[in-house]
Each structure stands twice: as C-alpha cells, then as structure tokens.
Steps between C-alpha positions, in 0.01 A plus 500: 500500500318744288245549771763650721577750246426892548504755219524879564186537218307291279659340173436650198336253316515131549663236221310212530590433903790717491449828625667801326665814589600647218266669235377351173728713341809455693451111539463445106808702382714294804309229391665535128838573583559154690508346157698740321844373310568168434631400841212644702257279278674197476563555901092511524435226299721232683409666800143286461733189573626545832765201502650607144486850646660416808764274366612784220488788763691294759739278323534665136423849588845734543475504861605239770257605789719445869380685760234413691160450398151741548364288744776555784246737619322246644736425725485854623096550519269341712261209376200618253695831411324713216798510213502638182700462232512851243576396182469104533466426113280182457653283822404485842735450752230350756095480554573800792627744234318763313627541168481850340601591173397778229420172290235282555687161496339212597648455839462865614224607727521882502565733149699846611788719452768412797534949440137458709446206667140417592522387815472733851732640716673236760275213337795250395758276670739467215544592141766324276583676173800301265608690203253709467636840663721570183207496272291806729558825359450670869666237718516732790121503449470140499727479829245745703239344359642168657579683825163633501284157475720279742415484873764636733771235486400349177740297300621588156663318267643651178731389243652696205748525247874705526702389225273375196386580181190668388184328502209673405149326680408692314713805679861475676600799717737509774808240652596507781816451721493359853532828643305647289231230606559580861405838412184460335388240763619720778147521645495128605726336751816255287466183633725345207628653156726225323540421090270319329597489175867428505814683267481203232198549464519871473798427239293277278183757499703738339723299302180291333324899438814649289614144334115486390529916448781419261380205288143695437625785282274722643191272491307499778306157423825345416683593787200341730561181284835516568514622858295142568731289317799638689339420841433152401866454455652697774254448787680216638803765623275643726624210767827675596237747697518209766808607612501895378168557682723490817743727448410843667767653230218383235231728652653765271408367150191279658212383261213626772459492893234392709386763793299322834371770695279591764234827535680768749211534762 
C-alpha cells in the first residue's frame, strides 16, 4: 500500500523506515510528552502488549464502545482504497491502512502532525480518525487538512468525545456536542452521526474522576492510583449502555459520537 502513497514534499528525515514530517525539534518535545504523568506512561508501557492493551482499553477501560466500527468505510469505498488512519496509536486496523501518528509506534508507517498532513491534495480514499480530534489544538485545521488530502467523494470517519472527562495525551482541548460536530464536519456530506459511547458510560467517567478527585487530597499520583482502582470495580455498570445507547433522548448527555461522511465534490 505504501507504494500508492503521494506526499505534497519530501519527509523530513527518515526514522529507521519511517519517514518523518516533523522537525528534530518538534518530533522530540512530542516525542516526550506521550509519556508524561503516570497514566500516559503506564498507557505506553502496556501498550507493547497488544492483547493486555486491548482487553484493558475495551473491557476495563471507562468506555463501552457501541457504534459502529472504523472499518464501515469499507463498505463505502471501492476495493484497494488508499486509507489512512491520523492518529492510529500502535494498532492497525488492516494491511491497506497507513498509519500516521506524531509518535513513531511500531505499527505506524508515516510520523506527522494531523495540523499538516503529508500527503497531496485529492490523494486518499478515506481517512478514519477515533478520539483523536479532542486532543488537536486547531481542530478546524485538522478538518481542512482532512478535506484537503481526500479525493472528491472520499470517506471520513471520525469519532470523538461530548460528555467526558479530561484526558490529557498528553493535551485535551475541545468536546463536542452532536451539533456542534455537525458543524465542524460541515464540509463533508453526513452519511450517519449516532452515539458511541453511551450515558452510563458518560456517568461513570465522571463519577470514577471526582470519587478518585476526592479520596486523593490533592495528590495527583494518588488520585491516578485511585482513579484505576475505582474502574476496576465499577466497569461492569457500563452494560446498561445496551439499552441507553438507543434512546435518541440520551444523545444529550452522550459519552462521544461517531461521524461517517463523505467529501462534497
């Protein structure tokens, strides 16, 4: 797939096979803050087991993911469609997606900022982007920037969070509502907005933040300690988003959507 791949200048540098498009400069201080706090390095570390990872994410974690999944794309795209994914972390969703991300994870194939993404005008057939949006500083950026590299009737798909607590990675910025989703996506075609992240689980976020806020005393290692404790004990509530996640009435205190779209010709 990488062959099929056209950049609007030459990287940077290169990272062993992975080319780069930040500076030196740039890609060590992003580098750095990845790790920073105790979540965002114990998050790296188990990140090098994938199953552990998964299973902690998925079935711990404070979210109970519902909507539907990155790869409904395909459904839309034709066969041996260039896709990217901005911000993929260290998985890969297939073989035919590029993975970009401003850190050099094993599993990504191209290091840059998704503020300026390498690639040329009109040279992609889908990008998928899950919960990273929030974490941009320039969003509206990111979303031209999008816009920019897809081919006329490209598919996007993007999921984010509404109603959640911070979480720095290693920066949190914006939340959004579905309207105000619709509004910052407003240059692509909606072919589906819908919850992912149901009201329980939106409930529990916060609840697990201020009952570890409280028990901390104003320590921020403690309250990490405790924040992880909590969800082992309260995850299992998350199931009553089974039914909640199909209530339109719970769009208005949602955990995160999930926006399919299509590139306005």
């Amino acid at each position: 797939m990488r062959e099929k791949i056209r950049f609007k200048q030459p990287p940077e540098w290169m990272l062993i096979d992975k080319p780069v498009f930040i500076d030196k400069t740039g890609f060590f201080s992003k580098k750095d803050e990845v790790h920073e706090g105790l979540l965002n390095w114990l998050k790296a570390k188990i990140k090098k087991n994938k199953f552990i990872y998964r299973f902690l994410f998925y079935v711990v974690g404070p979210s109970f993911f519902l909507g539907k999944s990155p790869m409904e794309i395909f459904k839309i795209l034709p066969a041996n469609a260039l896709v990217a994914e901005i911000g993929s972390g260290d998985r890969r969703l297939g073989k035919e997606v590029v993975n970009v991300d401003i850190y050099p994870w094993p599993e990504v194939d191209v290091v840059a900022d998704a503020h300026d993404l390498p690639f040329a005008d009109n040279s992609l057939d889908g990008l998928v982007s899950t919960w990273n949006i929030e974490h941009l500083i320039e969003p509206t950026k990111a979303v031209a920037e999008m816009l920019r590299v897809l081919r006329p009737d490209g598919v996007v798909f993007l999921s984010t969070n509404f109603v959640y607590p911070y979480h720095s990675s290693p920066a949190d910025y914006y939340r959004w509502t579905k309207e105000g989703l619709l509004h910052l996506l407003s240059g692509f075609e909606t072919l589906e907005i819908k919850m992912t992240i149901g009201p329980t689980s939106a409930l529990l976020a916060v609840f697990q933040e201020w009952l570890a806020v409280l028990l901390s005393f104003g320590n921020r290692r403690l309250k990490d300690i405790w924040w992880l404790l909590i969800i082992l004990i309260t995850f299992p509530l998350k199931i009553f988003d089974l039914l909640l996640i199909h209530y339109p009435s719970g769009e208005a205190i949602a955990g995160g959507f999930y926006f399919l779209g299509q590139k306005r010709k």
